[in-house]
SEMAR-391096 format. One line per field, with one value per residue (C-alpha): x, y, z; residue in one letter; residue number from 1. Coordinates in pm, 1 decimal, decimal comma, padded with zeros to 6 digits, m for minus. Layout:
<nodes>
X	[X / ...];
Y	[Y / ...];
Z	[Z / ...];
type	[A / ...];
seq	[NUM / ...];
</nodes>
This chain:
<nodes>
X	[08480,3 / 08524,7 / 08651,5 / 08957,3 / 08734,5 / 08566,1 / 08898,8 / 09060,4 / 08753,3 / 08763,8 / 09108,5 / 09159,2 / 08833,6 / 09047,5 / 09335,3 / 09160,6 / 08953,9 / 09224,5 / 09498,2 / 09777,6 / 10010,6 / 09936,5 / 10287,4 / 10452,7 / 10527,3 / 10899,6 / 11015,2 / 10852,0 / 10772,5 / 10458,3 / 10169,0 / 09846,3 / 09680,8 / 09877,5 / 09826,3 / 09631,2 / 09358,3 / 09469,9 / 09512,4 / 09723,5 / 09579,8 / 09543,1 / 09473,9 / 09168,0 / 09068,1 / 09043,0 / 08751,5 / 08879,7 / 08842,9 / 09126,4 / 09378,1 / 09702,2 / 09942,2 / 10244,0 / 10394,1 / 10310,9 / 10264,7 / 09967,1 / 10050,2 / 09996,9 / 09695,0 / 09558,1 / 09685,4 / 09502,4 / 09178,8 / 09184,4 / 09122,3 / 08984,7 / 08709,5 / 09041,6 / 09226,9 / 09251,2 / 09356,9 / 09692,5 / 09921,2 / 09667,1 / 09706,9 / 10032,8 / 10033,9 / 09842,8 / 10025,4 / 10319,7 / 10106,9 / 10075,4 / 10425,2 / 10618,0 / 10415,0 / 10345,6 / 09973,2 / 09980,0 / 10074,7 / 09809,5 / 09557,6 / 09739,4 / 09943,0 / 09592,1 / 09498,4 / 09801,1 / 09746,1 / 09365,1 / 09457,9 / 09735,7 / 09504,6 / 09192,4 / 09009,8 / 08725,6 / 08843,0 / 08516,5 / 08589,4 / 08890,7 / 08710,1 / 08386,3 / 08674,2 / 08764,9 / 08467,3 / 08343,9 / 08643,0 / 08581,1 / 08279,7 / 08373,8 / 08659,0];
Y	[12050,5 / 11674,2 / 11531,8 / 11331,3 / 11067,5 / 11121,1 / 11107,3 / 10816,7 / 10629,0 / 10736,5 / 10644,1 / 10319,2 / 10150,2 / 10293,3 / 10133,4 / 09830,2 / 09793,3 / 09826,8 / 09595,2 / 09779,4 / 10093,6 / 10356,0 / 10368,3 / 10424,4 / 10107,5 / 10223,0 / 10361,2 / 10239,4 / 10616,0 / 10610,6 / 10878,3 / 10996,9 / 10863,4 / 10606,9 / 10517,7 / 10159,0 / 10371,1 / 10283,7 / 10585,4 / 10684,6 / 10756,5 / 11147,3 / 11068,1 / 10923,6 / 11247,8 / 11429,7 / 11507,5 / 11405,7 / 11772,3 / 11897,2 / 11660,2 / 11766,3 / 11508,8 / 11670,0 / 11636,1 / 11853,8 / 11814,3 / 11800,6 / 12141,8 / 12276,4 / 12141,5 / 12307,0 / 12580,6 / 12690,0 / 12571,7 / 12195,3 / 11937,7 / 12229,6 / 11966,6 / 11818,3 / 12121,1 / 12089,6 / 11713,3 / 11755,7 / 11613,9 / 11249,2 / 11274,7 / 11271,4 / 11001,2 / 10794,7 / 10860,7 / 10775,2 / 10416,9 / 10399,1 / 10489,4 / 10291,3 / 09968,1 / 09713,2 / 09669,1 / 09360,3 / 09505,9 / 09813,2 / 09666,0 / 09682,9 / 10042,5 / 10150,6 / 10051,3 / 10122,4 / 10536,3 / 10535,3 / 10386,6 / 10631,9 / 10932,2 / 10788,3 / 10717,6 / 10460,6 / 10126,1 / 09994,1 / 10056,9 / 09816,7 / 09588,3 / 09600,6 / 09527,9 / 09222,7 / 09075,3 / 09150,2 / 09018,1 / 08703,4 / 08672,7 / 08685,8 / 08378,2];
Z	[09898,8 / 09961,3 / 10303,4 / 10377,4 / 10353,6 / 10057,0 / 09882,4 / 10045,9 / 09925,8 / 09579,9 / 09538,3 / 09745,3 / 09521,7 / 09198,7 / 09264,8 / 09394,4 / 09095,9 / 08834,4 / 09025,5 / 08807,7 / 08820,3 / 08532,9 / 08345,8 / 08038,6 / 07902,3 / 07750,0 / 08023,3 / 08305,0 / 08429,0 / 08677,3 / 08473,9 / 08581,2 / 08216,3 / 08076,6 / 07643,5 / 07777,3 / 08009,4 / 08357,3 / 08631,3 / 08898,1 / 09209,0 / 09117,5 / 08797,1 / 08901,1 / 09016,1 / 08691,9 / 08450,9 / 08115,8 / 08050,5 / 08290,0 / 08247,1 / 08077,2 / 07876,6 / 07981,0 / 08311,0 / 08590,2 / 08914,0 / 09167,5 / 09314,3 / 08953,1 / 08859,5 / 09251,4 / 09090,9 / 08798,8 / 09058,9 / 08906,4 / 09167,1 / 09382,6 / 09535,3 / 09694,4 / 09699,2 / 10114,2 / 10091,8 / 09874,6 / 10197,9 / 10104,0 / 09746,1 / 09789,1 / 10036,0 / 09774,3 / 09493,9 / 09670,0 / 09716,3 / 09347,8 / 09224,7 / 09511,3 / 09601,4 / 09419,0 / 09329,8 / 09566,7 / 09829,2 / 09781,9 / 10008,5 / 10350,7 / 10227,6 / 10195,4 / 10511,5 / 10708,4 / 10520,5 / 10665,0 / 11004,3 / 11056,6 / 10971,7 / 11155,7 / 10844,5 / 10799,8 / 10662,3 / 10537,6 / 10141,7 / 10223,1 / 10398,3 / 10107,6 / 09847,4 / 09998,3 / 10086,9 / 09696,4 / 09618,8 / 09812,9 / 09669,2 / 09293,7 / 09346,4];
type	[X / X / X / X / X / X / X / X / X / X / X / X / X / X / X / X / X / X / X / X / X / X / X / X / X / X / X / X / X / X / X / X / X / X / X / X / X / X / X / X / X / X / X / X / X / X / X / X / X / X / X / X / X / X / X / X / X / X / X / X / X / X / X / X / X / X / X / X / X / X / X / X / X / X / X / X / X / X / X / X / X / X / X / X / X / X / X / X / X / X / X / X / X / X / X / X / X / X / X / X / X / X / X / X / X / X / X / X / X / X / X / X / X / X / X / X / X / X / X / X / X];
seq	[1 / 2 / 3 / 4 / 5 / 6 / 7 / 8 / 9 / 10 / 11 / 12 / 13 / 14 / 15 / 16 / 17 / 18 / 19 / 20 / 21 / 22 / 23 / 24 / 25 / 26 / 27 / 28 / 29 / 30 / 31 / 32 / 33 / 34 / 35 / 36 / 37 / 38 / 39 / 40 / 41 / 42 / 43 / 44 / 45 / 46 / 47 / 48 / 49 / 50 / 51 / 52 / 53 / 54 / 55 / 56 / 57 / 58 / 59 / 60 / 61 / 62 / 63 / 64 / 65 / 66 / 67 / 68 / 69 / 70 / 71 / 72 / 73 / 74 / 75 / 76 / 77 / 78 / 79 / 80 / 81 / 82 / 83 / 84 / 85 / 86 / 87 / 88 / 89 / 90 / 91 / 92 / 93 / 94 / 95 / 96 / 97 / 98 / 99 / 100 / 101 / 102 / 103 / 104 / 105 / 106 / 107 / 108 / 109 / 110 / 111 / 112 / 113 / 114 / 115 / 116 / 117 / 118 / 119 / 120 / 121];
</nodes>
């Protein structure tokens, strides 16, 4: 079982890293997998070999025991998908850190982000 933690960090150095929603390009609908590779913030959390085209939700991929290293943690996933599908990528950083600060997680992934980020410009 991974920690609150654990998760956030995951995620938050996803979304970082890829700087874009995962959507489908006709209709603008946010998807775990989108046709061009990017991933939502659960979608992140699959092995290629669970992940289902259709749509379902989180609560039925915890389900059939998918996700089940996260199974404890689906409150954050939805908290970060919500990140994903609402905000846009520019404004990830400080939703990120506003999540982890209201649920007393560590920033430093945030703050190791920028300063690579600083770096590389």
């Amino acid at each position: 079982m991974k920690t609150a933690q654990e998760l956030f960090d995951k995620v938050a150095t996803h979304l970082l890293t890829q700087m874009r929603k995962s959507i489908d390009i006709h209709t603008g609908k946010c998807l775990y997998r989108a046709p061009d590779g990017a991933q939502c913030a659960v979608g992140c959390l699959f092995e290629d070999s669970d992940y289902v085209k259709e749509f379902v939700d989180v609560a039925w991929y915890l389900d059939r025991g998918y996700l089940s290293d996260y199974a404890c943690h689906e409150s954050l996933m939805d908290s970060l998908q919500a990140i994903h599908d609402a905000e846009d990528p520019e404004d990830w950083l400080l939703s990120l850190e506003d999540l982890a600060l209201h649920l007393r997680l560590d920033t430093e992934v945030l703050s190791s982000w920028i300063l690579t980020r600083e770096v590389a410009e």
